[in-house]
N, CA, C and O atoms as a GROMACS GRO file, in nm:
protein
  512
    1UNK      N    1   2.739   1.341   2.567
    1UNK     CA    2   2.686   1.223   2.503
    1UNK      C    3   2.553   1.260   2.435
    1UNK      O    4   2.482   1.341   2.495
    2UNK      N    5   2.508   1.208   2.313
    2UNK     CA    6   2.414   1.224   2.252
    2UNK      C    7   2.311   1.122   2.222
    2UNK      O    8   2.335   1.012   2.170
    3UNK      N    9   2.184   1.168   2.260
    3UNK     CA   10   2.095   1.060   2.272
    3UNK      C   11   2.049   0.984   2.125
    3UNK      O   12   2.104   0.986   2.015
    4UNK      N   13   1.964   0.938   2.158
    4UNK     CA   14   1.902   0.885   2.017
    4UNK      C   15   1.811   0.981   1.933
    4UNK      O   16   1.804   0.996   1.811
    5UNK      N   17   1.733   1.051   2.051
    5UNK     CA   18   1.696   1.196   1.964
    5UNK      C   19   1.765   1.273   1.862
    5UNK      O   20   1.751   1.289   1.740
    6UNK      N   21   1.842   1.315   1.951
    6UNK     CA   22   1.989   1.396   1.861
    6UNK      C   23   1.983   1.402   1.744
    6UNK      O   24   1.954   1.494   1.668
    7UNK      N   25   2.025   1.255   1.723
    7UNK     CA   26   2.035   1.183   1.609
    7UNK      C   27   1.942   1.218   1.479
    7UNK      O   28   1.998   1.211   1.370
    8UNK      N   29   1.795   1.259   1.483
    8UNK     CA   30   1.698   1.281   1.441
    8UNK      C   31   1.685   1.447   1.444
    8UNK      O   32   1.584   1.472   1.378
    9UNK      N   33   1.723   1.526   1.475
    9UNK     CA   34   1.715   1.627   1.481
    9UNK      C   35   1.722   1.679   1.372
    9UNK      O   36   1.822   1.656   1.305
   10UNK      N   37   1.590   1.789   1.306
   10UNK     CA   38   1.596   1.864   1.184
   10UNK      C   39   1.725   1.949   1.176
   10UNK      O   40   1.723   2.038   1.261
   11UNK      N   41   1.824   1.948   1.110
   11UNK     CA   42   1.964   2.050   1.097
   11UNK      C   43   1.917   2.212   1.043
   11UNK      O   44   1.981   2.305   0.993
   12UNK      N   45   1.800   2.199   1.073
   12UNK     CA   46   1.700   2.340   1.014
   12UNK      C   47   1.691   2.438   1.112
   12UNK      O   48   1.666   2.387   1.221
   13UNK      N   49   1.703   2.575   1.116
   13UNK     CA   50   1.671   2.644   1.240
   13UNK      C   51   1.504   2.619   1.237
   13UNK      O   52   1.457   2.593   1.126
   14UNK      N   53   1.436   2.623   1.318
   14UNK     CA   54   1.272   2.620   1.358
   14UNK      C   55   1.191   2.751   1.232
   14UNK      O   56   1.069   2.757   1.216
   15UNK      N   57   1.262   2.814   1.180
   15UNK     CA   58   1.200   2.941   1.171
   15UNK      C   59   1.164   2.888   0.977
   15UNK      O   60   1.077   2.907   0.892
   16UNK      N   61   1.307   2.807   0.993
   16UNK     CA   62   1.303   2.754   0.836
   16UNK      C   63   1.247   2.627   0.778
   16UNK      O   64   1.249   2.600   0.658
   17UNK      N   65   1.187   2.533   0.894
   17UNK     CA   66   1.109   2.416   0.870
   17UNK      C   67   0.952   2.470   0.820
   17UNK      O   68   0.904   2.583   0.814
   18UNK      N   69   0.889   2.315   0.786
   18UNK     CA   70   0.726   2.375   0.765
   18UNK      C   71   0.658   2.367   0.854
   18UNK      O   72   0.689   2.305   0.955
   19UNK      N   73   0.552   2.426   0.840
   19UNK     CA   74   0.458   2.433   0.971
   19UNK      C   75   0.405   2.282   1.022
   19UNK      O   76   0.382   2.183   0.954
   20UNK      N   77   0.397   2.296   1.136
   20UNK     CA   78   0.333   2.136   1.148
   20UNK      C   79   0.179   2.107   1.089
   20UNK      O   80   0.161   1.986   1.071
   21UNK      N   81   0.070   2.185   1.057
   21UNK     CA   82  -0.007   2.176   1.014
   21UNK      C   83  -0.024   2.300   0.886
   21UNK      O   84   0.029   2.411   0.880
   22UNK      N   85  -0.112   2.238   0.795
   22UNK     CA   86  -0.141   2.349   0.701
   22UNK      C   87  -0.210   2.482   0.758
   22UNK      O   88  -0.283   2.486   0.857
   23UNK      N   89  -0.180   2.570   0.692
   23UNK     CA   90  -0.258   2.745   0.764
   23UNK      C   91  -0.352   2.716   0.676
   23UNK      O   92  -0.380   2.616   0.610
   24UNK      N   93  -0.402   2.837   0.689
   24UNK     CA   94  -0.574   2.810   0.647
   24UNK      C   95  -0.532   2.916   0.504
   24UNK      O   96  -0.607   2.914   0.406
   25UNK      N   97  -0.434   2.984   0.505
   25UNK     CA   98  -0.360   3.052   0.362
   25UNK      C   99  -0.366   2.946   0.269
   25UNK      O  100  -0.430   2.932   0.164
   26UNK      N  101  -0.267   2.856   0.343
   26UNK     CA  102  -0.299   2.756   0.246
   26UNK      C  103  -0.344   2.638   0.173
   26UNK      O  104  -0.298   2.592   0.068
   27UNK      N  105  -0.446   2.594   0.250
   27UNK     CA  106  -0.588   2.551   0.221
   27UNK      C  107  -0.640   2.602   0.113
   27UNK      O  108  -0.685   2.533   0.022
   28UNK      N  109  -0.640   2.741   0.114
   28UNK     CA  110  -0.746   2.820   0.033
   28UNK      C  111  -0.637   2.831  -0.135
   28UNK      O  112  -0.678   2.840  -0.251
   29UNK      N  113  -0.486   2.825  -0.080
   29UNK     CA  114  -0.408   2.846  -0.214
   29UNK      C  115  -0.417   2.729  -0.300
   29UNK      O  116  -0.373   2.726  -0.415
   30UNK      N  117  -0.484   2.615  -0.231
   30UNK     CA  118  -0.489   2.463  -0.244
   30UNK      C  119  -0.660   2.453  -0.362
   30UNK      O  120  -0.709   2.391  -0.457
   31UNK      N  121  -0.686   2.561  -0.267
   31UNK     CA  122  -0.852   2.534  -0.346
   31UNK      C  123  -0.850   2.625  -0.459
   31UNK      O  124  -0.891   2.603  -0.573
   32UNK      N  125  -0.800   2.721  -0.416
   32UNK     CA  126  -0.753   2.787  -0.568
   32UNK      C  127  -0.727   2.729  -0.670
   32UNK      O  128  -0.789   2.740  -0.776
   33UNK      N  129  -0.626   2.654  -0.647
   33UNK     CA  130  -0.511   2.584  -0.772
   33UNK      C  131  -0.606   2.481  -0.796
   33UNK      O  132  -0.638   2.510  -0.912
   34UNK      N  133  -0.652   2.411  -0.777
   34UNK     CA  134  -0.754   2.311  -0.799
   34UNK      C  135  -0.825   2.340  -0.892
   34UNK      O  136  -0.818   2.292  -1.005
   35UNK      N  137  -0.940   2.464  -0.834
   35UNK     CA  138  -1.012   2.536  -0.903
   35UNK      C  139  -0.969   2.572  -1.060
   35UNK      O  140  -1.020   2.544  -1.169
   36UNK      N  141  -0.868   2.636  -1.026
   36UNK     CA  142  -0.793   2.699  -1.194
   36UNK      C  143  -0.780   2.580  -1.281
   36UNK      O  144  -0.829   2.567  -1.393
   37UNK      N  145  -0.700   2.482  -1.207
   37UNK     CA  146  -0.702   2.319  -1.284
   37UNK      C  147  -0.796   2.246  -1.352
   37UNK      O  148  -0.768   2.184  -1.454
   38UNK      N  149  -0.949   2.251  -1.280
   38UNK     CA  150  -1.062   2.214  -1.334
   38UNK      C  151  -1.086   2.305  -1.459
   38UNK      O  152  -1.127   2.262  -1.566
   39UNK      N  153  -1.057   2.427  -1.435
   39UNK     CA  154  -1.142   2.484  -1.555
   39UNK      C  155  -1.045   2.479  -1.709
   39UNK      O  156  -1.074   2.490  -1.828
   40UNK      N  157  -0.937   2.459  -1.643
   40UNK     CA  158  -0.866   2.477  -1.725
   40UNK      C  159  -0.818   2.340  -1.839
   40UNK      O  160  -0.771   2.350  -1.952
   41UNK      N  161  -0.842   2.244  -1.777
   41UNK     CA  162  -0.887   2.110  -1.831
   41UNK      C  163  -1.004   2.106  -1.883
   41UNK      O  164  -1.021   2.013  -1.962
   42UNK      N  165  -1.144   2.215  -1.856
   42UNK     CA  166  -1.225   2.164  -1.894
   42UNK      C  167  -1.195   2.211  -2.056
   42UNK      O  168  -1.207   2.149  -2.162
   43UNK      N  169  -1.151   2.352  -2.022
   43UNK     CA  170  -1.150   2.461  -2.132
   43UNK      C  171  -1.059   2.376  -2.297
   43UNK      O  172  -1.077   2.384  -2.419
   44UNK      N  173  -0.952   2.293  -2.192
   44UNK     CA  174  -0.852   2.236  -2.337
   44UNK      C  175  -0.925   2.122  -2.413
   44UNK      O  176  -0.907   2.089  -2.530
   45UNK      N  177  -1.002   2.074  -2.334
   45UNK     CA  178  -1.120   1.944  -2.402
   45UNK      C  179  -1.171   1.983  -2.519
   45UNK      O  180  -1.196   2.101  -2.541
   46UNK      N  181  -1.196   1.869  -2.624
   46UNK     CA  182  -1.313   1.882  -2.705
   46UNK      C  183  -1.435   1.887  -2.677
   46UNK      O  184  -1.482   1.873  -2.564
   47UNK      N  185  -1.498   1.907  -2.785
   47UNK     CA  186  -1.638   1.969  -2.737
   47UNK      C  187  -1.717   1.816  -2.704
   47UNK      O  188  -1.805   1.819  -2.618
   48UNK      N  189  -1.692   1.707  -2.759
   48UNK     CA  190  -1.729   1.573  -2.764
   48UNK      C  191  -1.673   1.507  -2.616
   48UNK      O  192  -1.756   1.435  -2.559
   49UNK      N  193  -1.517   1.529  -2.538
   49UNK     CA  194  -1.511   1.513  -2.428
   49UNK      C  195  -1.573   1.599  -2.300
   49UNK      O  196  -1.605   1.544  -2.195
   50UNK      N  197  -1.587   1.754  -2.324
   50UNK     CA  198  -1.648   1.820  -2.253
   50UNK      C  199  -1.810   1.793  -2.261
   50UNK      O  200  -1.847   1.823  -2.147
   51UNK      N  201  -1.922   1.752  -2.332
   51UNK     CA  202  -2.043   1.759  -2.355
   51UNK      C  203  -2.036   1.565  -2.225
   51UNK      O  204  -2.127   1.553  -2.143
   52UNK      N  205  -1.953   1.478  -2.232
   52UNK     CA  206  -1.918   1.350  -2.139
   52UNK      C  207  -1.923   1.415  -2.007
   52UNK      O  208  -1.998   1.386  -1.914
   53UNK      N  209  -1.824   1.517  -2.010
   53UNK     CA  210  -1.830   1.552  -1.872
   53UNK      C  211  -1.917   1.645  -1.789
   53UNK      O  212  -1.911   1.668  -1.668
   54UNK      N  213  -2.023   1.705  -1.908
   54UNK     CA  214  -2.125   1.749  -1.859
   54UNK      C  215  -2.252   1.676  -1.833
   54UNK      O  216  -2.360   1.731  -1.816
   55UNK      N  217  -2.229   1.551  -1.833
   55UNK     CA  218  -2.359   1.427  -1.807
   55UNK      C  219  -2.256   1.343  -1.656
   55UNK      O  220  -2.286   1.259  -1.572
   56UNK      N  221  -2.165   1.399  -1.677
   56UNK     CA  222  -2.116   1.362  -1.525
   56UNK      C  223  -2.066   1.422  -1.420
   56UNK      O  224  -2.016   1.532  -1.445
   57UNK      N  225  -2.060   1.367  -1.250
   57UNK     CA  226  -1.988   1.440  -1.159
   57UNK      C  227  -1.826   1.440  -1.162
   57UNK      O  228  -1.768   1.346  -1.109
   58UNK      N  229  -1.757   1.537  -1.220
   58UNK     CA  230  -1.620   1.521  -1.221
   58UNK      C  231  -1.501   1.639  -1.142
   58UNK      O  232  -1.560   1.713  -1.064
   59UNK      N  233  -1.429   1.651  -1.146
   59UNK     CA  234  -1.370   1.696  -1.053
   59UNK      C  235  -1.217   1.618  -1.076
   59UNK      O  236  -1.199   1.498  -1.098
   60UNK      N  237  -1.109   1.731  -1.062
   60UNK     CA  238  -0.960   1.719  -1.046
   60UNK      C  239  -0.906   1.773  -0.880
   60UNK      O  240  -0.922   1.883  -0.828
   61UNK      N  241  -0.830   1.638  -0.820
   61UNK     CA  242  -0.752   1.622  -0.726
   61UNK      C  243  -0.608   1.674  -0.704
   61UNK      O  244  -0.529   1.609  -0.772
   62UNK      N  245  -0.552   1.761  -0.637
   62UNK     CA  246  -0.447   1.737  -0.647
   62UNK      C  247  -0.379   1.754  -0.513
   62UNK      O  248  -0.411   1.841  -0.432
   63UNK      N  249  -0.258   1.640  -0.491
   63UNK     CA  250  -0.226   1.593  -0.368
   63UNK      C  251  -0.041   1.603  -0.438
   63UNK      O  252   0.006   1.621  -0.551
   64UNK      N  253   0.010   1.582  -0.317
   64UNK     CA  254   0.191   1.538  -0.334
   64UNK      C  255   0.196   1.448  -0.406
   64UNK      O  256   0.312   1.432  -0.446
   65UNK      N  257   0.108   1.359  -0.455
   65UNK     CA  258   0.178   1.172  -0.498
   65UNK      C  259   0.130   1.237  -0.653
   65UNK      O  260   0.211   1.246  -0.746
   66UNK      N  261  -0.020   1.280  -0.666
   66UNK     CA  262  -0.017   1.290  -0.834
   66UNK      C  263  -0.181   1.388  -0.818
   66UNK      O  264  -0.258   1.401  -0.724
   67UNK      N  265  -0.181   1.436  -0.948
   67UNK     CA  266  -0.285   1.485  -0.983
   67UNK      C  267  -0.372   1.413  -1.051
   67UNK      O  268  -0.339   1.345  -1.148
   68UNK      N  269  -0.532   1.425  -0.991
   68UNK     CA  270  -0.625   1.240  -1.044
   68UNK      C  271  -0.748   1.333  -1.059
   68UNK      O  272  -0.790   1.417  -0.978
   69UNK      N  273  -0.797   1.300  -1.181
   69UNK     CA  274  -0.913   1.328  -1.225
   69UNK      C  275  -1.016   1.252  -1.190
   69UNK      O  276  -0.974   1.141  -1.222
   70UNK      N  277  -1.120   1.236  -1.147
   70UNK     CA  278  -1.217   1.205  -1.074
   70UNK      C  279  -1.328   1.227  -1.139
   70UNK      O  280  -1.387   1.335  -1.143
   71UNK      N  281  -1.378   1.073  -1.218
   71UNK     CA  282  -1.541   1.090  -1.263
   71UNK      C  283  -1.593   1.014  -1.212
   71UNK      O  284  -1.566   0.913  -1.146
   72UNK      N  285  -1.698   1.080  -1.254
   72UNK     CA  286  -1.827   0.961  -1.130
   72UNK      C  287  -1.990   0.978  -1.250
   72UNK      O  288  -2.079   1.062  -1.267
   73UNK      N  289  -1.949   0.827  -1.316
   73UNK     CA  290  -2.065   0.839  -1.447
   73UNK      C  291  -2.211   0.847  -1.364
   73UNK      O  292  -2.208   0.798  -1.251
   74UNK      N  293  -2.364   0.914  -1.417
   74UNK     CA  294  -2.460   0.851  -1.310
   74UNK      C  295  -2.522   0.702  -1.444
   74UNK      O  296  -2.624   0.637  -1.423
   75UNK      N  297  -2.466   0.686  -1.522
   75UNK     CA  298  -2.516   0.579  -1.591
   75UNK      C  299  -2.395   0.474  -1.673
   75UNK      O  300  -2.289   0.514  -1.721
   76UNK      N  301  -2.440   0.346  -1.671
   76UNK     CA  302  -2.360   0.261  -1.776
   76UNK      C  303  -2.335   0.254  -1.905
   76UNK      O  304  -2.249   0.179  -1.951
   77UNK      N  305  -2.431   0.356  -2.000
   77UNK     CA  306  -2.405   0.421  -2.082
   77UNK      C  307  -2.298   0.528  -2.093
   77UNK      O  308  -2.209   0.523  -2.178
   78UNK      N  309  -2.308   0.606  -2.018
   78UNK     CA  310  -2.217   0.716  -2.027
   78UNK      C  311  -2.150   0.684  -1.935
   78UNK      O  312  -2.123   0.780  -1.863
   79UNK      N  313  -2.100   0.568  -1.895
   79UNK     CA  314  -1.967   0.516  -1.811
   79UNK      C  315  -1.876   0.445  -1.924
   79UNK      O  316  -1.753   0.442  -1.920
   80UNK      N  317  -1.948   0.395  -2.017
   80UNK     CA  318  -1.911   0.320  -2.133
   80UNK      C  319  -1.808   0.428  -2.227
   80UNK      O  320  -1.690   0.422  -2.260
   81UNK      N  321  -1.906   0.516  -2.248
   81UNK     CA  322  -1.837   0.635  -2.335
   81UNK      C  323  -1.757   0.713  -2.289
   81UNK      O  324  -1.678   0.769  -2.364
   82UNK      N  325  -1.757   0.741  -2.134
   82UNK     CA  326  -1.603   0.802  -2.057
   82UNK      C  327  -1.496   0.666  -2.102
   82UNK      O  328  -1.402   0.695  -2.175
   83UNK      N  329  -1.507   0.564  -2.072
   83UNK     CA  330  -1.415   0.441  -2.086
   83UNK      C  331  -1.370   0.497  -2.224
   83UNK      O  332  -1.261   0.554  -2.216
   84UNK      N  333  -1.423   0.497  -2.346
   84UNK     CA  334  -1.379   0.495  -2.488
   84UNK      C  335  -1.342   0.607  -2.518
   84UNK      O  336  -1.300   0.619  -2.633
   85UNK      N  337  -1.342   0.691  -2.457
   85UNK     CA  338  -1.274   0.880  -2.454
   85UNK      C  339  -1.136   0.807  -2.368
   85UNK      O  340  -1.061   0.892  -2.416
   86UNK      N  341  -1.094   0.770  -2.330
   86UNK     CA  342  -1.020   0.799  -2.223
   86UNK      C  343  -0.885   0.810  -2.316
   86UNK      O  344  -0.810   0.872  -2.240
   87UNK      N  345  -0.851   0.799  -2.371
   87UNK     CA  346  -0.757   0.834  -2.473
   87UNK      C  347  -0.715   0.972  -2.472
   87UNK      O  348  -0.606   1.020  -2.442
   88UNK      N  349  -0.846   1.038  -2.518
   88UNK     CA  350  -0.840   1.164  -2.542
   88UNK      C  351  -0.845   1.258  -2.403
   88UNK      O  352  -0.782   1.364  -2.401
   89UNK      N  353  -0.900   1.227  -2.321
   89UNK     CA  354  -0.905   1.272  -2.173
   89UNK      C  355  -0.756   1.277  -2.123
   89UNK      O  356  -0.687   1.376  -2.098
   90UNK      N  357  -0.726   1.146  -2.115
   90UNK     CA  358  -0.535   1.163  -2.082
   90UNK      C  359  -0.499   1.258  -2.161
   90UNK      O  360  -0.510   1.372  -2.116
   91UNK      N  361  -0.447   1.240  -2.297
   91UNK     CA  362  -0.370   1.329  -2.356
   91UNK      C  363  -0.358   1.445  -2.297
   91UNK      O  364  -0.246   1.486  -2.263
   92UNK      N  365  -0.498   1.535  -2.268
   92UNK     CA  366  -0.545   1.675  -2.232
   92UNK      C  367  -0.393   1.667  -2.085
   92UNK      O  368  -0.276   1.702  -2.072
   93UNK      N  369  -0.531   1.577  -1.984
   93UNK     CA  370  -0.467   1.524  -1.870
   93UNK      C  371  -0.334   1.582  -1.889
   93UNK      O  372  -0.297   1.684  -1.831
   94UNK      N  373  -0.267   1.517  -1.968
   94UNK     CA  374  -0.122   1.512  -1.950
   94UNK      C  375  -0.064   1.608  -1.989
   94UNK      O  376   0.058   1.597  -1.985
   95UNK      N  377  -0.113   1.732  -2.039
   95UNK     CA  378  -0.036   1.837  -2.023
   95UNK      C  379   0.011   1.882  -1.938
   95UNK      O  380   0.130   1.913  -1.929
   96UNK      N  381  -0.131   1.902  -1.807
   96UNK     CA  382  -0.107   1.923  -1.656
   96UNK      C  383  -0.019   1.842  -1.575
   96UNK      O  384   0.035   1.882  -1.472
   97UNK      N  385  -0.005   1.722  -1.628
   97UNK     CA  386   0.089   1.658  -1.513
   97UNK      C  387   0.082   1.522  -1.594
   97UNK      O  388  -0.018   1.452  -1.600
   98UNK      N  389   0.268   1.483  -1.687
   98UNK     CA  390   0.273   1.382  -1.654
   98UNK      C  391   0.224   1.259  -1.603
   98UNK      O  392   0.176   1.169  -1.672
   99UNK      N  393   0.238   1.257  -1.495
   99UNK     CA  394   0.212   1.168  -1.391
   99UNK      C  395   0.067   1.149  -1.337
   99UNK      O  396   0.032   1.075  -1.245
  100UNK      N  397   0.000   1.221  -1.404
  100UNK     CA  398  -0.144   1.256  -1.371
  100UNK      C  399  -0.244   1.096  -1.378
  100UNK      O  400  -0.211   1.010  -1.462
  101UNK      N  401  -0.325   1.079  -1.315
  101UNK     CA  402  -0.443   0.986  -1.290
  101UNK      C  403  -0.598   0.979  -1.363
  101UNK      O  404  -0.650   1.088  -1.385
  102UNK      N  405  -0.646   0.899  -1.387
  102UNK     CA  406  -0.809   0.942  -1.416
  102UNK      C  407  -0.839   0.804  -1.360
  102UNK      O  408  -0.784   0.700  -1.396
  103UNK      N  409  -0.934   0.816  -1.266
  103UNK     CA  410  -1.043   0.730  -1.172
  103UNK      C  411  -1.153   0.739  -1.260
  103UNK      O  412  -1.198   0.850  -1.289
  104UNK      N  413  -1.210   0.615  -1.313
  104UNK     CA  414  -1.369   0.654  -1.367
  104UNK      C  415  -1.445   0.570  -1.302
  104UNK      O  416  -1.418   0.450  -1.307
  105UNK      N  417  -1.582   0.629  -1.211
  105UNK     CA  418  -1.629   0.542  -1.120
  105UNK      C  419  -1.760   0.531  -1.242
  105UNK      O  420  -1.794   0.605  -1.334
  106UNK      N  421  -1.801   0.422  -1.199
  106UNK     CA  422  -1.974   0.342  -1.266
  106UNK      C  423  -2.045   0.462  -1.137
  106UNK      O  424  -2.015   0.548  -1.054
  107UNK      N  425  -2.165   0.383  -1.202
  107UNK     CA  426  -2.292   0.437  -1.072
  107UNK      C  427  -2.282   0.313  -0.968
  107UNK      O  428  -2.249   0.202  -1.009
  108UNK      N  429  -2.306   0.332  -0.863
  108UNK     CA  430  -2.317   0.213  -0.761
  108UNK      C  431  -2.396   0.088  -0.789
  108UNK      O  432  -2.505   0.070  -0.844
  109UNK      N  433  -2.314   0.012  -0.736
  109UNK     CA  434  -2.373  -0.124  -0.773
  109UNK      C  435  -2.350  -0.202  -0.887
  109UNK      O  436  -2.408  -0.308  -0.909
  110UNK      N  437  -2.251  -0.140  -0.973
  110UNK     CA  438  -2.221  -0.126  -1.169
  110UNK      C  439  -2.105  -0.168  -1.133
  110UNK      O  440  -2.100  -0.202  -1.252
  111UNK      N  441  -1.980  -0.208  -1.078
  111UNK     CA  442  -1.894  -0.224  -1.071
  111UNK      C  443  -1.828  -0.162  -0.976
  111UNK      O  444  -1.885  -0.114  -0.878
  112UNK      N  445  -1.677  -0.158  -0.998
  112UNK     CA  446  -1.552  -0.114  -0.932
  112UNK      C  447  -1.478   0.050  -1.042
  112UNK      O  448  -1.489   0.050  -1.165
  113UNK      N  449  -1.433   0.129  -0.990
  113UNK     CA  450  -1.392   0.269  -1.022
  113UNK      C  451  -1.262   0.182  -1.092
  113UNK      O  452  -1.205   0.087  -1.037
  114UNK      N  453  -1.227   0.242  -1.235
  114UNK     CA  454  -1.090   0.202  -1.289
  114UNK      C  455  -0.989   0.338  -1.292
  114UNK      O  456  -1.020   0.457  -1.291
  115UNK      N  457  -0.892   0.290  -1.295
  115UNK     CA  458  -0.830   0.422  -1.201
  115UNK      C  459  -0.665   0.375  -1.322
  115UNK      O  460  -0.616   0.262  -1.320
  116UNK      N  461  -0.616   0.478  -1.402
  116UNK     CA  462  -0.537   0.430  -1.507
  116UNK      C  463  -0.414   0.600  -1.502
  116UNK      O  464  -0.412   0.723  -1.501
  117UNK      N  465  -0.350   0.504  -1.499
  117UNK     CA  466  -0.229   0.677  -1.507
  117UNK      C  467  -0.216   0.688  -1.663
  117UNK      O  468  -0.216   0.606  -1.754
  118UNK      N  469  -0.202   0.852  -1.653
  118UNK     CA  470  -0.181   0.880  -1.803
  118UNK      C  471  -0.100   0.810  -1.862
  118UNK      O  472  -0.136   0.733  -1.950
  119UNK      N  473   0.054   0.826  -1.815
  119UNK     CA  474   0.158   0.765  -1.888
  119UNK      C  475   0.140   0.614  -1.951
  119UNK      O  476   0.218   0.562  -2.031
  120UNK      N  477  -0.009   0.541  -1.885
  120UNK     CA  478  -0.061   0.373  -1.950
  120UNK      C  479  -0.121   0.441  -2.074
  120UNK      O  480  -0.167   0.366  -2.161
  121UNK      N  481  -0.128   0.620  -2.099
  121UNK     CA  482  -0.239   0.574  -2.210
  121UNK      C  483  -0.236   0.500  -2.345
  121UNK      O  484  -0.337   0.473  -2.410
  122UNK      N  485  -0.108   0.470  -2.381
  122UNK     CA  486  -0.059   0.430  -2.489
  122UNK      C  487  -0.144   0.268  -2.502
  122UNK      O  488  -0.180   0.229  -2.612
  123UNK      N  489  -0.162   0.209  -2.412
  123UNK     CA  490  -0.187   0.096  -2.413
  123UNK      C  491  -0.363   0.064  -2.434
  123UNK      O  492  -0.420  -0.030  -2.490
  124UNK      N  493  -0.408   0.168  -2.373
  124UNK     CA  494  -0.590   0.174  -2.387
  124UNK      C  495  -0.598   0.242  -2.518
  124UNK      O  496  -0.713   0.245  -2.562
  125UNK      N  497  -0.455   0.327  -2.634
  125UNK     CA  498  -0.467   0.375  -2.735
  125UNK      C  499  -0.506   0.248  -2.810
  125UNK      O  500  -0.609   0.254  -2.878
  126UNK      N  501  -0.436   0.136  -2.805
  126UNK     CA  502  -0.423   0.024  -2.880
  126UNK      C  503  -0.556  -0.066  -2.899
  126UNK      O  504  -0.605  -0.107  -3.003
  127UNK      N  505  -0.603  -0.085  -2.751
  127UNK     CA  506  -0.730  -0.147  -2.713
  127UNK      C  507  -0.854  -0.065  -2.779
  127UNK      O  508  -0.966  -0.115  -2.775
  128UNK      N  509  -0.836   0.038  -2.829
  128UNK     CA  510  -0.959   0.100  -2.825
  128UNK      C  511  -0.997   0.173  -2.974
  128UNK      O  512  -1.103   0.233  -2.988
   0.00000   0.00000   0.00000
């Protein structure tokens, strides 16, 4: 007789499942790829989106669900002008991934972070 466990049982030998936690290999293959990602987004930018992202803290994420670009303006000025790039930021974006994200946070106290998947950019094309 077979329990309810059973039932649940990986059909995998042990040797061929994943580890239950990440190794520290790959952590570091994680920070790698990241790494290469940032620069490599920075590198495909214009000089007009790259000179934005050098007045800000930014940084690319990447997780299982999607790859999310991450700015963090320190002013409402140049939170304004990431907002009106963002056109051109996706496009780049979306070479790397489809499915890719951009979060643009204000400085604290300025609002709420707007957070827009590439594939919407068509629609902030229109607005903007």
């Amino acid at each position: 007789m077979t329990g309810i466990y059973d039932m649940f049982k990986p059909s995998l030998p042990p040797d061929d499942l994943p580890p239950a936690e990440a190794l520290q290999s790959d952590r570091a293959l994680h920070q790698q790829l990241e790494e290469a990602v940032n620069k490599r987004f920075y590198e495909a930018c214009d000089g007009v989106t790259q000179a934005l992202l050098l007045n800000c803290q930014w940084f690319v994420t990447i997780t299982a669900e999607a790859l999310t670009l991450i700015i963090h303006c320190p002013d409402i000025t140049t939170n304004w002008r990431v907002l009106n790039n963002i056109v051109a930021i996706g496009s780049v974006l979306a070479v790397f991934s489809p499915s890719a994200r951009i979060c643009v946070c204000p400085p604290p106290d300025s609002g709420i972070p707007l957070e827009v998947r590439v594939d919407e950019i068509s629609v902030y094309r229109d607005l903007l």
